[in-house]
N, C-alpha and C positions, 0 to 999 in steps of 0.2 A: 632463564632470563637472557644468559648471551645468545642461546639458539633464535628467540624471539627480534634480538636485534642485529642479527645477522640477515635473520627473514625482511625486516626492515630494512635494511640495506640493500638487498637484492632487489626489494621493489623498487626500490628508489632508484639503484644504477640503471633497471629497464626504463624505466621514464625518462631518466637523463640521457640516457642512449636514445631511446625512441625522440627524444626534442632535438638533441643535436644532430639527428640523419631525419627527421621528418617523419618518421615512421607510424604509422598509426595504429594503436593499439585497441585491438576487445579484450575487454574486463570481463571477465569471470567469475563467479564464486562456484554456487553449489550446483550450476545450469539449469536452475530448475525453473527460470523465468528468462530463458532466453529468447520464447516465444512472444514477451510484452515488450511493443515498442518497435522501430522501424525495420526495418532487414537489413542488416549489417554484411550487406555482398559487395566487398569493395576489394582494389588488389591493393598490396604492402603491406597488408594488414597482418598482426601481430597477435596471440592471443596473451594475455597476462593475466596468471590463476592469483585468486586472493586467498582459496583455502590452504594455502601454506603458511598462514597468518590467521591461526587463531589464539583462542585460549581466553579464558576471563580475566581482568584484569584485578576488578577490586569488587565488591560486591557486600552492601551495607543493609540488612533487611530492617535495621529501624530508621534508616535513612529515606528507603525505599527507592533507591540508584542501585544500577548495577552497568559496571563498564567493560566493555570486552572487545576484543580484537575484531574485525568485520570479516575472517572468515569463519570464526564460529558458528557451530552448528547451532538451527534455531531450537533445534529438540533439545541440545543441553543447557542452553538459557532456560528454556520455559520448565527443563524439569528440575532447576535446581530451585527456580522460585518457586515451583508447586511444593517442593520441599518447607519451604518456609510461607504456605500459605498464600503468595500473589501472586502476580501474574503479569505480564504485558498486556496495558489496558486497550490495546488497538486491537487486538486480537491479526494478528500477520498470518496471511494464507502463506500455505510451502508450498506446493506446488511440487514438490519431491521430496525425495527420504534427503538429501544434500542442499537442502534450504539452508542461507549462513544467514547473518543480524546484519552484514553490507547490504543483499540483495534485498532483505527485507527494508532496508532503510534505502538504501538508492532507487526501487521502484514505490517507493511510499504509499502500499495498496494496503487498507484497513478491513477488518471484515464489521458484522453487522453490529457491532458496540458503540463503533463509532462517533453518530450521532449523539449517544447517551454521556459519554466519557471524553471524544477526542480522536484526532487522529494520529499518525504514525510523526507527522510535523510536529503535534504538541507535546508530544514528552520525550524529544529532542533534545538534552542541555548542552551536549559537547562534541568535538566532532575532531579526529584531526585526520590531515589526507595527503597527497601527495597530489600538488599541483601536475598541472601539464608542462611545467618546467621542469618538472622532478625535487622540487622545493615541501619539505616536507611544512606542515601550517596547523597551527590547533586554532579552534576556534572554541567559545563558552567554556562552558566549566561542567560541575558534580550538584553545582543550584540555580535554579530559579533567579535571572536577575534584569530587570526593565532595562535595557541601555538604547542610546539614541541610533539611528539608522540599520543598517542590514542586520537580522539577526543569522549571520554565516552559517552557521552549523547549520542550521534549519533549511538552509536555501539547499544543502544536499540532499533533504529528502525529496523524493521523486523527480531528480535530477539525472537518472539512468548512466550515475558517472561520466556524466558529461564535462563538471567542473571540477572534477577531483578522484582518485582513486582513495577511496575510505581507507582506513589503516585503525582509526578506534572510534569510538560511538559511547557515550553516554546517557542513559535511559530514564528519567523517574519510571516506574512504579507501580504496582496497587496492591494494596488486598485484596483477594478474593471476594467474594460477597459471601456471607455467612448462608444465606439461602436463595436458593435459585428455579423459578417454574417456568414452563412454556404452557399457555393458553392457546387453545385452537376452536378459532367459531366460522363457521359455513357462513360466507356469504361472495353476492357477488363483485366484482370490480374497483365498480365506484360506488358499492359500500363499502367497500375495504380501504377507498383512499379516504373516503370520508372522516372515518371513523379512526383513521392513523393521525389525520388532522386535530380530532375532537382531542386523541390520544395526548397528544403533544403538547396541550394548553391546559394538559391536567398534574398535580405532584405524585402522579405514581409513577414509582422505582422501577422505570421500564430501563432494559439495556438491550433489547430489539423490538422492530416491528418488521415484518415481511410477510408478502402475499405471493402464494402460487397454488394455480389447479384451483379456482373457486376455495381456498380456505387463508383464514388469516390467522398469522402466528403472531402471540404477542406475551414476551419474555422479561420476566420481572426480577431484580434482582437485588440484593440489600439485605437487611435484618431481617429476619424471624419473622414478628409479628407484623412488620410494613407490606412483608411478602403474600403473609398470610389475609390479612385485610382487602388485600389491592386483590387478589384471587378471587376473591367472594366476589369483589366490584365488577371486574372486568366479565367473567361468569366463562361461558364457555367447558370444552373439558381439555384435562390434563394430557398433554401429549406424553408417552411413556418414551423414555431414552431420547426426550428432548436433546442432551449432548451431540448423540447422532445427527439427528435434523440439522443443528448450525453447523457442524465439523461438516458436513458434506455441502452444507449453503458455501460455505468459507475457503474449501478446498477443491469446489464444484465438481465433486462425485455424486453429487444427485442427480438421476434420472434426466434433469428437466436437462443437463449441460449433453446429454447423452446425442450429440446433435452433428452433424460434418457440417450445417451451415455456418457461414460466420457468425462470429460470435461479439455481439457490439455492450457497451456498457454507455448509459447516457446519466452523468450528474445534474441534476435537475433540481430546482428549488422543491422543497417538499408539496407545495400548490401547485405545484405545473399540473399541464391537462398534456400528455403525453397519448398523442393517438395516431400512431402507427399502422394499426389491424395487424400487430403481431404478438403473437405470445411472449409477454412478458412473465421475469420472476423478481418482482419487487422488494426492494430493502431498502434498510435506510432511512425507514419510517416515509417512506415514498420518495425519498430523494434519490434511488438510485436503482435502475431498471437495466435487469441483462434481457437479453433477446438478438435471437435466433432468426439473421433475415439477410437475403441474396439484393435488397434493393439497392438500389444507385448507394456510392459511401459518403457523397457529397448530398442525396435527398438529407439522409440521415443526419447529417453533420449541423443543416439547416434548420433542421425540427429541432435539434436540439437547443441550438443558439436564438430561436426565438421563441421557445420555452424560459432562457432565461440560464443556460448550463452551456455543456459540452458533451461531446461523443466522441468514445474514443474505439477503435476497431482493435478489441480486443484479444481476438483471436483471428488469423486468417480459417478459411474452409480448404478442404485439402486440393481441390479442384481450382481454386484459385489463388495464388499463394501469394500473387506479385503486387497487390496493390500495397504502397511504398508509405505514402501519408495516412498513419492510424490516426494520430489526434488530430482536433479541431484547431484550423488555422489562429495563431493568434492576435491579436489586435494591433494596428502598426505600432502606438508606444509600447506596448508590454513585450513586444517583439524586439523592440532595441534595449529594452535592458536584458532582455536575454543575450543578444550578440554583445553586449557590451561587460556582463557579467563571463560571455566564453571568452572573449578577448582579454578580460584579465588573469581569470584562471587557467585557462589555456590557448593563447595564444595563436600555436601553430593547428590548433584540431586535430591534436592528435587522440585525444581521449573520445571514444565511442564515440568519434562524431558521425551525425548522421540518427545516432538512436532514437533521441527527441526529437529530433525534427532534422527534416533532411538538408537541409543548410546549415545547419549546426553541428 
């Protein structure tokens, strides 16, 4: 316990040093997502690791919370819930064997559950961090509770430590689902969006849908017999080591990522008509399309926003590394509560400013 608040202390005197001299600090945890998000090539800059700050804190399986320091590794959260049955219901890509529960939680990227369950924002309860003053701040709690304006904690995730350097994280939860299939039927396109549509306005216990290579996958999950039923429905056949398939959608070791082009992600309402003429690998239940394309980052950015989403340049290509703005610009009010939300939490910009967007 003292070594842990000694580790707290240390972070806290870098941030108060880094406010008092101006200094600007890169946040760190496990670097295994150091590639999402702006290019952080700037001078004065500071590196400040967060895996010196792990460990779990408290961790209640009929509660179904679990709280732990944010440089924790995400392998031993998820393997002490698999011990007891659940899981993190967002399903968090690693991205390396040194993925912590901060990076998970400061880049706020869900994998294909998502839609069916939630994202990395919803089973957020708590959150405490170290301002850009170096002011340490808890925010929510261990429940679930309506209160009137910001819900703080929550505004950390997919924040790229912009308003805070994470220090603990509180999580709900789930079970496991007792039973689990992947269905796979040949078709093309836009049968495939069609039919993810039809999918969606039905009560089968789906917890994906994804399409790539002319075949549609579509993963059911829940009881026994709801499992069983909805199999018969949906028809199709069984994909064998189904686990496989998502673990590599989720981790983008699949083939399709096998790619030097840039690598773009566009969030898109599940109706959108997304027409690029590029190979896409659809998830999301159609709301959410990776693809592999060297066109203008601003054609792209436009397609997306009058589909009704956003594009964010997920990966650069290795032949072009320098383009600076990944995400889609944002709209001038929701752009001042962003400056007005760094301005309270940090001030001087010293926290990976730049990551989110390059005037931040």
């Amino acid at each position: 316990m003292m070594e842990n608040k000694n580790r707290t202390q240390e972070l806290q005197d870098r941030v108060r040093a880094a406010y008092n001299n101006k200094t600007m600090l890169k946040i760190v945890g496990g670097n295994s997502k150091q590639f999402y998000g702006n290019n952080f090539e700037k001078n004065n800059v500071e590196v400040i690791e967060t895996r010196i700050h792990q460990g779990i804190i408290s961790y209640e399986p009929s509660e179904l919370v679990i709280t732990a320091r944010a440089g924790t590794p995400l392998k031993e959260i998820e393997a002490l819930l698999a011990e007891n049955n659940q899981m993190l219901p967002f399903e968090p890509p690693h991205f390396g064997e040194h993925a912590t529960l901060g990076g998970a939680i400061a880049t706020g990227l869900s994998g294909s559950r998502r839609p069916f369950t939630g994202s990395a924002r919803d089973f957020v309860l708590g959150t405490r961090i170290i301002s850009g003053k170096g002011d340490i701040m808890s925010f929510g709690g261990q429940v679930m509770k309506n209160v009137a304006g910001y819900d703080v904690s929550r505004l950390m995730v997919g924040a790229l430590g912009t308003l805070g350097l994470l220090l603990e994280i509180s999580i709900k939860v789930l079970p496991r689902p007792n039973a689990e299939v992947t269905q796979v039927i040949a078709m093309s396109q836009q049968e495939a969006l069609k039919a993810m549509q039809e999918h969606n306005q039905t009560p089968l216990p789906l917890s994906a849908l994804a399409y790539e290579n002319e075949k549609l996958y579509i993963r059911l999950s829940g009881a026994a017999s709801a499992v069983n039923s909805s199999q018969k429905k949906v028809g199709g056949e069984t994909l064998v080591h189904a686990d496989k398939f998502w673990h590599q959608l989720n981790e983008q070791t699949h083939s399709f990522f096998n790619n030097k082009a840039p690598l773009w992600r566009l969030s898109v309402p599940y109706t959108a008509n997304v027409d690029l003429n590029e190979n896409s690998f659809i998830d999301w239940a159609g709301a959410l399309y990776w693809m592999h394309s060297d066109m203008p980052a601003e054609e792209i950015k436009l397609h997306a926003i009058e589909q009704g989403g956003h594009a964010t340049l997920f990966k650069v290509s290795d032949h072009n590394p320098s383009i600076q703005e990944r995400f889609t610009p944002l709209q001038a009010k929701i752009k001042q509560l962003h400056v007005n939300l760094k301005m309270r939490f940090d001030p001087y910009g010293i926290l990976n400013y730049g990551r989110l967007y390059s005037d931040l």
